[in-house]
C-alpha positions in Angstrom: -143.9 -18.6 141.0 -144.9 -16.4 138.1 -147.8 -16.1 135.5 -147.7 -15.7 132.1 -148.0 -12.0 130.6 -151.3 -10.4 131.2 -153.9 -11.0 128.6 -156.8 -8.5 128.2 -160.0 -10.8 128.0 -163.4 -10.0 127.1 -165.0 -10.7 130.9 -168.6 -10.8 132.1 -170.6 -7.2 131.3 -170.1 -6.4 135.2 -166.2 -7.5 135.8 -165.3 -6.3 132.7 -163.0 -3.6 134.2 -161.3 -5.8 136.8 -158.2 -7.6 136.1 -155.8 -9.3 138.7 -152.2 -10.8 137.9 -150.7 -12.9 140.6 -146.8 -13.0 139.9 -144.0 -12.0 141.5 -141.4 -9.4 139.4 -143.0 -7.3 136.5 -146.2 -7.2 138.7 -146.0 -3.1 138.5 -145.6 -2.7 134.9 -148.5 -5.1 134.5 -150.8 -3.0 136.6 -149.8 0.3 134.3 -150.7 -1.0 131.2 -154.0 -2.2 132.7 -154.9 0.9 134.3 -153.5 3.1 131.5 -155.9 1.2 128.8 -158.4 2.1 131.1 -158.6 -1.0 133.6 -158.9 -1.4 137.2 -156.0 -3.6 138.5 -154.1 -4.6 141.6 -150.8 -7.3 141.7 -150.9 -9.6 144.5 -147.6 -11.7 144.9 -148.1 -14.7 145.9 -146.9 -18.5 146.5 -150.2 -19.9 145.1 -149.2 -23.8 146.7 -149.4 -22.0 150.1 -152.8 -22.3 151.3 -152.8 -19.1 153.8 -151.2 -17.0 151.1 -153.8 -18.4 148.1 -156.8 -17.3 150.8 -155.5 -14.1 151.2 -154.7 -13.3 148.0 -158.0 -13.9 147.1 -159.3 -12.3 150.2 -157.6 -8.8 149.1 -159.0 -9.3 145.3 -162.3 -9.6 146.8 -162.2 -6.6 148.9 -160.0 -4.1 146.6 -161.9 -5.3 143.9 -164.9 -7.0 144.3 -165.6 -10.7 144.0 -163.8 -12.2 141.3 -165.7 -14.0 138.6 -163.1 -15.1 136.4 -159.9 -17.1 137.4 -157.0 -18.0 135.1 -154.9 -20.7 136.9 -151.3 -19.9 134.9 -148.7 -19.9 137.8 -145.7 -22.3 136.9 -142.1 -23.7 137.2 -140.2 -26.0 135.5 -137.8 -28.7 137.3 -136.9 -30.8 133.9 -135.0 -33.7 134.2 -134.8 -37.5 133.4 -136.9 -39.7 135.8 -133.3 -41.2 137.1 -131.8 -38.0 138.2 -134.9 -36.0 139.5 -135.3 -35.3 142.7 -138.0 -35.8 145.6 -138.0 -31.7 145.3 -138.2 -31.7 141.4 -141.5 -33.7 141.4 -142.9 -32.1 144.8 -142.1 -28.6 143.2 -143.6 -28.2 140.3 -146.7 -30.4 141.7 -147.4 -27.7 144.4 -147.5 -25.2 142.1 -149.2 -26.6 138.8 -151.8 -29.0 140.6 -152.0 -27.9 144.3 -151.5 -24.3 143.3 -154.5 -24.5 141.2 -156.6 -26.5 143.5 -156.1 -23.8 146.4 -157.3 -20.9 144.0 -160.1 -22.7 142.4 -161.0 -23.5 145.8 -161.0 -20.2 147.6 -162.8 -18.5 144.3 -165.6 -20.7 143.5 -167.7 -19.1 146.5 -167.5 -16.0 145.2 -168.8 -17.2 141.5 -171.2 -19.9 143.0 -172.6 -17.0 145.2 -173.2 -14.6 142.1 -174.1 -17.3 139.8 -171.7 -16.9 137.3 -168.1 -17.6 136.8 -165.5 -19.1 134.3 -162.0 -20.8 135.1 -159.8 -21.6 132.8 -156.7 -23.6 133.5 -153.2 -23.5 131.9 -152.0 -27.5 131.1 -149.5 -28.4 128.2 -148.9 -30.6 125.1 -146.4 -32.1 127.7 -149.7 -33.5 129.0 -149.5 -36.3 126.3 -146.0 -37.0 127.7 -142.5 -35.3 126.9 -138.8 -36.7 127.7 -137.4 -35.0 130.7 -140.6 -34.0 132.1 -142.2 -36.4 134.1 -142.6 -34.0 136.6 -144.3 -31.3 134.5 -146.1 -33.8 132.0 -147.8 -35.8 134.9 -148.9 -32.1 136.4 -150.4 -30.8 132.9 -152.5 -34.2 133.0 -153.6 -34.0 135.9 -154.7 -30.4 135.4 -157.3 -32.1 132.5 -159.0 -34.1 134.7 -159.3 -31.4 137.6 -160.6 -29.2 134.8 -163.3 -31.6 134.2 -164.4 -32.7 137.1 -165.0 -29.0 138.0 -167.1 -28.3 135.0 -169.6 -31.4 136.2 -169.3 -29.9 139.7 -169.5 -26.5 139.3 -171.4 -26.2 136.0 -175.0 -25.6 137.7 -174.0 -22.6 139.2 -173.1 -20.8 136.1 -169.5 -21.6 136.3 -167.9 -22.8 133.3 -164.0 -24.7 133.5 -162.0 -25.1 130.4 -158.4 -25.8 130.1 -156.0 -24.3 127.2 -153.3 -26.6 126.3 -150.1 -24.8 124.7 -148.1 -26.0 122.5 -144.6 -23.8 121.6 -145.0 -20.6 122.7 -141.9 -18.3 122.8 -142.0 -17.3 126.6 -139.1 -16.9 129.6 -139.5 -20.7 130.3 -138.7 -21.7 126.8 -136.0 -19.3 127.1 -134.7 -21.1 129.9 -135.5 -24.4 128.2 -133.2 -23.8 125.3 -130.1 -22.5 127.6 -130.9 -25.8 129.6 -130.1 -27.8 126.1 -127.3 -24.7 125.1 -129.0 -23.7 122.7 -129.7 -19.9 121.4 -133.1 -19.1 121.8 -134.0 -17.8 118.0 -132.3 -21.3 116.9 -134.3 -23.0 119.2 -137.2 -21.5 118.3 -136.6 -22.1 114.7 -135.9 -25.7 115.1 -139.0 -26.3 116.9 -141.0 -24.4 114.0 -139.7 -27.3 111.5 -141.8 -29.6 113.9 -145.4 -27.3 113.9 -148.1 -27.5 111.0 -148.5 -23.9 110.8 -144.1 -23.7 110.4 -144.0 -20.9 113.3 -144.0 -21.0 117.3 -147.1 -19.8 118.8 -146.6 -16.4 121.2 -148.5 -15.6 124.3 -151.0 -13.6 122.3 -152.2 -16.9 120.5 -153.0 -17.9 124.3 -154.6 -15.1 125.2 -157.3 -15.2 122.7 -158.1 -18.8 123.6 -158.5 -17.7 126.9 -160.2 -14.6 126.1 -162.6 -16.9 123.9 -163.4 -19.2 127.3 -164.2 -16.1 129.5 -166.4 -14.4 127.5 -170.3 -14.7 127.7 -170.4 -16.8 124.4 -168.4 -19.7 125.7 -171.3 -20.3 128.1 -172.4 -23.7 127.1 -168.1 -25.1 126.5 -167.1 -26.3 129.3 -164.7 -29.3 131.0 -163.0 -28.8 127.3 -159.5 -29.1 126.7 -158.2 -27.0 123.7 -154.3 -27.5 122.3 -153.0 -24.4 121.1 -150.2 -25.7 119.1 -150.2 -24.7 115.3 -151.5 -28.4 114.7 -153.2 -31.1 115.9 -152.8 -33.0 119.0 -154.5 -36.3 120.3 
């Protein structure tokens, strides 16, 4: 299970150093760039739907680290098919990792930000939230992700934590790459053809997620929380 690319965000004055990626793969050339811009990183790989391996993962963060105060729940995997031909182990997959993946991490980090009073999560859902052919797998996982986001900003929100979720449109990444050799497709025409269908006539990169999440763990998003923002070059009901 893999994130997304690492995002430099403008954290809390006293994490402001410490960034974590949890991925599998590029994991090293992650922590370079981090600790060449002057950071302080560390790549844990981990299956984040495996409970043991979520605790310790955060467990090591904690310890190399110090206790994490900002959490960005971005591991995912795709399993795309029609509801007729998906499988038992389509929908279980990408369940495990979208909604129990980031249940087990919220979980296991909220005592560290409850216990220092401060904290922000930010969750990764989907347009595909609002429904998408060949993806009621993924879709019914991006939802779900919505209301987990919100029920943890009315739970959590007295202890200084904040919980928003970013809700991406586009965005030209490995899994869209994958996506358009699914359809046989080549990427740049896929990409072009989906640009015909977007307001602002371009797909959105990783960068245009990073700043929304950069925007939701900084000290000025303090009072937005249990808010779900599409990043999608146009609106989105």
């Amino acid at each position: 299970m893999r994130g997304g690319q690492p995002a430099a965000v403008d954290a809390h004055p006293q994490h402001e150093e410490l960034v974590v990626q949890l991925l599998r793969g590029q994991d090293g050339r992650a922590v370079e760039k981090i600790t060449a811009a002057g950071g302080r990183a560390v790549a844990v790989g981990a299956d984040v739907s495996d409970e043991a391996q979520a605790e310790a993962a955060v467990a090591r963060v904690a310890r190399e680290l110090g206790a994490p105060a900002i959490l960005v729940n971005n591991a995912g995997v795709l399993r795309d098919n029609l509801l007729f031909k998906m499988t038992a182990a389509d929908w279980d997959t990408v369940m495990n990792v979208h909604l129990r993946g980031s249940f087990l991490m919220t979980r296991a980090v909220q005592k560290h930000m409850v216990d220092a009073g401060w904290g922000r999560i930010v969750n990764l859902s989907s347009s595909s939230a609002l429904g998408n052919r060949g993806q009621a797998n993924y879709s019914a996982a991006k939802a779900g992700l919505q209301g987990f986001t919100k029920t943890l900003a009315i739970e959590l929100g007295r202890f200084g934590i904040t919980a928003n979720a970013v809700a991406p449109g586009f965005i030209a990444t490995e899994m869209t790459k994958a996506t358009a050799e699914r359809v046989k497709m080549g990427f740049e025409e896929f990409k072009a053809a989906a640009a015909t269908q977007i307001p602002v006539q371009r797909v959105g990169e990783p960068e245009d997620i990073a700043n929304a999440i950069a925007f939701f763990t900084g000290e000025a998003a303090g009072f937005v929380s249990g808010q779900v923002l599409y990043v999608a070059g146009g609106p989105l009901d």
